[in-house]
C-alpha positions, 0 to 999 in steps of 0.5 A: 061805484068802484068798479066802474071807476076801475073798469073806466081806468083800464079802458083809458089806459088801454086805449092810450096803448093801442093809440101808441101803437097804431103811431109806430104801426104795430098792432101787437109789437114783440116786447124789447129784446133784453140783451144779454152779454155772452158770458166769457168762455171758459179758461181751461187750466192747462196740466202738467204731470211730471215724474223726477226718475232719480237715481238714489245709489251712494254716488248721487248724494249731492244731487239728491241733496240739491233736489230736495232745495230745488223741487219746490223752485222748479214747481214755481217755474212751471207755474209761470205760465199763463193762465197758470196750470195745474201741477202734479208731479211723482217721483221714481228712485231706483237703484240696482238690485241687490240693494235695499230696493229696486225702485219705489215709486210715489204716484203724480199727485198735486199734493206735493208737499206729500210728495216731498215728504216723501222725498226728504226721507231718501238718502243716497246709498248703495249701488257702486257697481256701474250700471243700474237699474234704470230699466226697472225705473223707467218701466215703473215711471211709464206703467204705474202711473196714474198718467192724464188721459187728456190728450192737451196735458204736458206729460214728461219724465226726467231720468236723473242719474249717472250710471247706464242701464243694466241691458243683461238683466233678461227677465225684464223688459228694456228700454226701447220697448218702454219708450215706445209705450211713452211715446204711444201715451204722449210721454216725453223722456228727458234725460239728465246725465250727473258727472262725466261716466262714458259708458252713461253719455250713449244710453242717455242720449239713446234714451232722450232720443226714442223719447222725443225729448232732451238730453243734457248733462250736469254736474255730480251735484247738478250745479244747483243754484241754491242761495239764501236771500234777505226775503226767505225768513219772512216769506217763511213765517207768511207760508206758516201763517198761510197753512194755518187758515185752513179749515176742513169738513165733511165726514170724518174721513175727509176731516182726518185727511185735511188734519194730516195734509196740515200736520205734513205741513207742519212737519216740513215748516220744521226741517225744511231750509228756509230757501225752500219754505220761501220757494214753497211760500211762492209756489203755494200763492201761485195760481199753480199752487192752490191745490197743494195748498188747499187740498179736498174739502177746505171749507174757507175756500169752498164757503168764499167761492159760494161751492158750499151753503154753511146751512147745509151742512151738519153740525158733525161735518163742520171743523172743530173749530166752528161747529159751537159757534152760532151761524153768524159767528161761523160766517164771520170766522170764515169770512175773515180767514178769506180776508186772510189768505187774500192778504197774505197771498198779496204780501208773498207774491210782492216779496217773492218777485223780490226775492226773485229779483234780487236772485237774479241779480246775484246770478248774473253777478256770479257770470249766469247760470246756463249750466246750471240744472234749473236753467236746462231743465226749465228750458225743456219744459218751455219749449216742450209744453208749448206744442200743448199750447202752455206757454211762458213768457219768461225766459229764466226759471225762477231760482 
């Protein structure tokens, strides 16, 4: 009896089907089209790899001063483009023969607060015999490297120094054969003369020249603006707090390397001025900023962005901090660290265009800046980066 209910039920209903398709003239009609929304193309981050060549002989001493309180600056004034690029940055000290070193190179890397690292440990010393090894420098700048190979990435060198090349050292090879390699890898070469040497203006120009990129002169001590604003304390303790919602994981090579990117952290929290901890803060809030920040393997990151399932992983591969938690507990820690960092992004970037405003407002006070090394150097990489499509609306670096 049931079945013959059923079997009265699917003839009814299929009759009615066929009786409403006969009144829209199809017999066997295609079912609705679902439309779906083309997903919006990705936005490639644009790269910008940069290398500082600076000379480090006894007579640049402000200028390396200046540098270690501007890096940070200039890094976020590159991150002003939009959409924000990835930045990675090296640096060449050279200085002649004869002294402690020739050069010594510390490779690009986004990791710029190991860069720095490396950076605070250089002091102006020797030279003092006029010309230097820039040569050797612009060589190791060009050829060691690890340049992008993508042909869209804003590749440039600065050569900061104040003292002309050596052109009578034979056994190496010199510069305009090393800029026709620049040129040939997409290099552009600035240069930046510091004080008013004679025999430097001539090399300096020749060299921006053959380079495809600028020259400009500065100060012995490049008339940095380096100023302290009410807002650097406290961008300061929000750049601490910001470090320490890292977590990393994976294997114990990986751990150890996320547990001294923490520790170098830690290291320039300690002797760094507080103008450059709040230039720091808003470098690393930036979009530019996240892979100086973050580092590989950060698992707040990687669990808030769904890169990385937390059952996936073994209990060794976790940081230390979680692995005895129960797996709700974990998703909660990490949960509210997200929460965290989101927070504390928020409250920099508003107290950085403060600060921003406020050094802005004292500059022009003082009569502007245009002779100052932030705003040269900003100008160059704005005009230069635009024919690789990266683009800054704003007109002044950040100081």
């Amino acid at each position: 009896m049931k079945s013959g209910l059923i079997a009265v039920a699917l003839f009814t209903v299929t009759a009615a089907a066929l009786g409403l398709n006969a009144q829209h003239g199809t017999e066997n009609p295609a079912p609705p089209a679902v439309r779906v929304a083309p997903a919006p193309p990705a936005v490639q981050q644009p790269r910008i790899d940069v290398v500082f060549v600076l000379d480090t002989t006894g007579s640049m001493g402000g200028l390396i001063e200046a540098a270690k309180n501007k890096i940070w600056s200039i890094a976020a004034s590159m991150s002003q483009a939009q959409p924000a690029p990835l930045i990675r940055m090296g640096l060449v000290a050279y200085r002649d023969r004869g002294d402690e070193y020739v050069t010594r190179v510390v490779d690009l890397s986004e990791d710029l607060d190991a860069m720095y690292a490396t950076l605070m440990q250089f002091q102006a010393s020797g030279g003092g015999d006029g010309p230097e090894s820039v040569n050797a420098a612009l060589h190791d700048a060009v050829h060691r490297m690890s340049w992008s190979a993508d042909q869209d990435t804003y590749k440039v060198i600065f050569l900061v120094g104040d003292a002309p090349p050596h052109m009578d050292y034979q056994d190496e090879e010199q510069y305009p054969e090393i800029l026709q390699a620049a040129v040939q890898r997409g290099i552009v070469v600035n240069t930046i003369q510091c004080g008013e040497m004679a025999e430097t203006l001539g090399p300096w120009q020749h060299i921006a020249s053959l380079g495809g990129g600028d020259y400009f002169r500065v100060e012995q001590d490049g008339n940095a603006i380096v100023m302290s604003t009410p807002f650097d304390e406290r961008l300061a303790a929000l750049a601490a707090e910001l470090d320490g919602t890292r977590l990393y994981y994976g294997s114990a090579e990986e751990r150890d390397a996320g547990e001294r990117k923490r520790s170098v952290a830690e290291g320039l929290q300690e002797r760094l001025s507080l103008v450059a901890q709040a230039a720091r803060a808003a470098f690393n809030a930036s979009g530019s900023g996240a892979a100086n920040l973050l580092g590989d393997k950060e698992l707040v990151e990687d669990f808030a962005s769904g890169r990385v399932e937390l059952d996936a992983l073994a209990p060794e591969a976790l940081p230390a901090e979680i692995r005895d938690l129960e797996p709700e507990a974990r998703e909660k820690v990490l949960r509210s660290r997200a929460s965290r960092r989101d927070e504390l992004k928020r409250k920099i970037d508003r107290l950085a265009a403060q600060r921003a405003a406020y050094l802005e407002d004292q500059v022009k006070a003082r009569g502007g800046a245009d002779d100052s090394l932030d705003v040269k150097l900003y100008g160059a990489v704005r005009e230069q980066a635009a024919k690789k499509g990266i683009l800054y609306e704003a007109d002044r670096p950040v100081f």
